[in-house]
N, C-alpha and C positions, 0 to 999 in steps of 0.2 A: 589414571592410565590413559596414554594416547590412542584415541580414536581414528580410525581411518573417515573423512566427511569430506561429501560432494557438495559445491555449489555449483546450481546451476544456473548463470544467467550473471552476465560481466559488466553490470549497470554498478553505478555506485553502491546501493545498497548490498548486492547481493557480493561487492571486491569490498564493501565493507566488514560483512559478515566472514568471510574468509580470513582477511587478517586478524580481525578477533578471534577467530577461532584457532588461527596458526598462534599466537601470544600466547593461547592456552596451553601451547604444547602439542595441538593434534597437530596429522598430516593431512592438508588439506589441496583436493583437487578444483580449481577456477574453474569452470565450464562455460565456453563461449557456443551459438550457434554459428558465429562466422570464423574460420581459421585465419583472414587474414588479420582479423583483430586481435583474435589470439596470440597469432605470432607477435605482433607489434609490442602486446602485455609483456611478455616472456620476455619478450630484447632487452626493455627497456625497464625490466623489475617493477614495473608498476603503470596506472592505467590510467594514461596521461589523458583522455577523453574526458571518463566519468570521475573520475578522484585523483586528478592532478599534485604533485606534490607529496603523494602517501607513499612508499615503498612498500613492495612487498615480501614477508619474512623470507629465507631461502627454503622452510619447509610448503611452501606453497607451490604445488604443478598449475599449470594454466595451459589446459588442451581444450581441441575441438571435437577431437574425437568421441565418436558416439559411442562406439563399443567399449571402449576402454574408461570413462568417464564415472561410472555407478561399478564398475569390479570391487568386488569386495571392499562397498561404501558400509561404514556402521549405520549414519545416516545420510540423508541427500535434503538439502537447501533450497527451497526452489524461491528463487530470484527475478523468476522473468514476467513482464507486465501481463498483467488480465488480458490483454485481448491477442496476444502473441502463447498463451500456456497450454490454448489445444493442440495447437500446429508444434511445439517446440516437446513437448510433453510425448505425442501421438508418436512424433520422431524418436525418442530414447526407449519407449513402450519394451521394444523389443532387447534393452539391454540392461532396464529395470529391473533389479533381482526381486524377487517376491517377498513380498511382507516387509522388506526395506523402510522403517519408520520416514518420515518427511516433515520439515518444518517448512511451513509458508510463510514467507515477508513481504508478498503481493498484498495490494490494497485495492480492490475492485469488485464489479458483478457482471458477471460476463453475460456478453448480449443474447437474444434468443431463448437461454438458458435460466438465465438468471442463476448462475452458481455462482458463491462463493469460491475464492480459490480452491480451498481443500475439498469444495465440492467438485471441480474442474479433474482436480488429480483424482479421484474417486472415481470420476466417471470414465476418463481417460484410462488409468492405470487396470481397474480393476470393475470396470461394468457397471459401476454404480453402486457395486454391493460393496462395503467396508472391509477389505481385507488386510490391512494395515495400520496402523496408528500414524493420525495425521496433528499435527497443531500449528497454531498461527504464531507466530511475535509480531506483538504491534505498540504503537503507540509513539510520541511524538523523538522524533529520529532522522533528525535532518544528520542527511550522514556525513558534509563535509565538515562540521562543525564535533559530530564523535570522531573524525577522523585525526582531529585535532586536540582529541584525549579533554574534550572538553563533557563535564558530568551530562548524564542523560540516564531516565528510566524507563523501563519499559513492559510490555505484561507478554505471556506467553500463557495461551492458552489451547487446552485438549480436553478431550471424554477422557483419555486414558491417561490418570495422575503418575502416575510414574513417566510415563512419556516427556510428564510435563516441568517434573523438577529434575531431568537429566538435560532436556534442551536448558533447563535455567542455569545449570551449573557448568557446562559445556560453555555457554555466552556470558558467563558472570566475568565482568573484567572492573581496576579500581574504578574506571571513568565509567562503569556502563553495571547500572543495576536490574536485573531482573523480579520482575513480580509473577508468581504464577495466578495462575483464573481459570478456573472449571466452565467457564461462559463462552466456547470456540465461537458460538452465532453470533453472541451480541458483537465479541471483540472484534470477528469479520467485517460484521454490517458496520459499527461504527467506525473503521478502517475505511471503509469503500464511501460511506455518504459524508463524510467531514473534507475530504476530496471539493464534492458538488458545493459545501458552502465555502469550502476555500475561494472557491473561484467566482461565488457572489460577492467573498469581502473583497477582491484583490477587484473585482468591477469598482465595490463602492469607492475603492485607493483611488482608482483611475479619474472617477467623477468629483472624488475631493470631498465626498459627503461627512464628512468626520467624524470623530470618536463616538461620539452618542450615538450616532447610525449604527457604524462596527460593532459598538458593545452589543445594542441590539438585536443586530444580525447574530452575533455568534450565540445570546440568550435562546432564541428563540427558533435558530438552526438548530441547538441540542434537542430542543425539546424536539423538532420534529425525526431527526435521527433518532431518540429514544421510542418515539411515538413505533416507529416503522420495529425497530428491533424487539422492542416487546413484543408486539403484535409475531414477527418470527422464531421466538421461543428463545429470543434476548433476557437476558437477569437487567431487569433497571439499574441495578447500583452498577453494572459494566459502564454505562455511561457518563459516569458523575466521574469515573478511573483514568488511568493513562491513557488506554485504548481510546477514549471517547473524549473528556474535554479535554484532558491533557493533549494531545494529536490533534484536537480542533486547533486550540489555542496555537502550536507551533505552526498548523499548516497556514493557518488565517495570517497569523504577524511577520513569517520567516521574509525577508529579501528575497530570499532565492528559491523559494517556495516554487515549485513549478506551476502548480494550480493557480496558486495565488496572482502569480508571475503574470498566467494569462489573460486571467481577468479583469487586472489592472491595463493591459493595452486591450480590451477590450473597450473596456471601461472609457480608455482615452481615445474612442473613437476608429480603435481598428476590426478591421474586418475579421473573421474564428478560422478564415483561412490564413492571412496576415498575422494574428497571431499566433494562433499555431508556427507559424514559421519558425518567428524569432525565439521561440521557445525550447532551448535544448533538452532533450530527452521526451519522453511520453508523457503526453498532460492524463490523467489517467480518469480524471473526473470529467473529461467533455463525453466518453462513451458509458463511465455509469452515470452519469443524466440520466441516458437513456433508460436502463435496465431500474432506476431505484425508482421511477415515473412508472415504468410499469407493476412493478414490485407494491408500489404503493397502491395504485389502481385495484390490482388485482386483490388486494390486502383492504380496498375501502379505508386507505390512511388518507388523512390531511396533511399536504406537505406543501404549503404555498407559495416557500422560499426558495424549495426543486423543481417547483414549476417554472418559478420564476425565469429560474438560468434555464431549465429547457427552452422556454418562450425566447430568449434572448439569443442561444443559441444553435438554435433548429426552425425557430417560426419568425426570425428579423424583427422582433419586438425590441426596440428601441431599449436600452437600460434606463432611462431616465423616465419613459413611462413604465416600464415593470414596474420601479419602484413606486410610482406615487400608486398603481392598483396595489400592492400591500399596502401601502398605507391608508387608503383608503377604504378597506373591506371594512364589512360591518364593523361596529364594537362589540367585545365578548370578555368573558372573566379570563384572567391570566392562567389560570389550573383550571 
């Protein structure tokens, strides 16, 4: 049966998740915060910015409008980056119908807070107290490459199991499998911290330090991602899944990785203003740095490969010396 489903937030991912959803037969509303981008989407049947080259189905609206955007939504999408979801969220508050279920495909921990996204919309929508059924999809989902109906899988995780295999069956298309997972925290955290080691590998790319480096680095980033997620009422096996090393694996190798993207001209000697520049769209892992640094602290985790990129990117410690301090800390057993 066709759904009525909002997306909100007109980045690639969240114009990718739309057209999936319109292939399935719903009717689905785009939701942008700027109308004149909006307009531009609409003209042009697709969103030559963020996903160049996609078309989008003609069951798909693409407005700005705030009032009219969540009317009689079965569900709502939310699309839009961690550090923009209070401001853009706080904004629709008022057109949010209640108890409206929400799927998150944001990857981050918001500052100050330290929420997970669906903690964000929690806090936002409904004071903190759980008045809704929230869950994430995550997992390794570079979108120009699903755009191009090439396979990809991925996990969708909630408290609320029904929630969980209607999002899966809603997003089930041939090129795009869904897995469901009872673990919202792990599959959050590991979302938001595989980010911060993307942008250590895409340094070490920059510095040329080669594969036996990388492997290691992404070895022993999981482990400190799994370290932090247990420790927050993560299921370990989340880790070992899509959500965690699957999603590591793609954000660390992809080209066009944006994290990764960064790190590498990092890596090659530019400045986190400078790179940022050249970086289209939101690096999302230079602000959870910040918050998994804390997250960790406050948790007594050991994370010395998120230290690292903090040091490199907050404190002007040199990449070349971060690295030889990992390499150099004491010796200790691998487990």
């Amino acid at each position: 049966m066709s759904k009525r489903i909002t997306v909100i937030g007109d980045g690639a991912m969240g114009t990718l998740c739309a057209i999936m959803l319109a292939e399935n037969g719903h009717r689905v509303t785009l939701w942008s915060a700027f109308a004149e981008n909006a307009a531009a989407v609409a003209a042009a049947r697709e969103n030559r910015r963020f996903l160049p080259g996609t078309p989008l189905p003609d069951n798909i609206d693409v407005s700005a409008d705030d009032a009219s955007a969540l009317q009689g939504a079965d569900l709502a999408v939310s699309a839009v980056p961690t550090e923009y979801m209070r401001p853009v969220w706080t904004r629709l508050r008022p057109h949010c119908p209640p108890g409206v279920p929400i799927c998150s495909v944001t990857k981050g921990v918001e500052n100050q807070t330290l929420l997970p996204p669906t903690g964000i919309l929690c806090d936002v929508l409904d004071g903190g107290e759980p008045a809704r059924s929230l869950a994430a999809l995550s997992g390794p989902s570079i979108a120009p490459e699903i755009a191009r109906k090439l396979p990809a899988s991925v996990a969708v995780a909630s408290a609320d199991a029904a929630l969980c295999e209607w999002v899966q069956h809603l997003f089930l298309r041939p090129y795009f499998r869904v897995y469901t997972n009872p673990d919202l925290v792990g599959v959050e955290i590991a979302g938001a911290t595989k980010n911060v080691i993307a942008i250590a590998a895409g340094i070490l790319d920059g510095l040329g330090t080669g594969v036996n480096c990388k492997a290691a680095l992404l070895t022993r980033g999981l482990t400190e991602i799994c370290r932090l997620g247990v420790a927050l009422g993560g299921d370990a096996e989340t880790f070992s899944g899509l959500a965690g090393m699957g999603d590591l694996v793609t954000t660390c190798f992809s080209p066009i990785g944006r994290n990764r993207s960064f790190g590498e001209a990092i890596g090659q000697g530019k400045t986190v203003e400078q790179a940022r520049a050249i970086t289209e769209g939101v690096v999302e892992g230079i602000a959870t740095t910040v918050s998994v640094v804390q997250l960790a602290a406050r948790h007594d985790i050991e994370m010395p490969i998120v230290q690292a990129v903090h040091d490199v990117l907050f404190d002007n410690v040199r990449p070349r010396h971060a690295i030889e301090t990992l390499m150099t800390r004491p010796p200790k057993a691998e487990h």
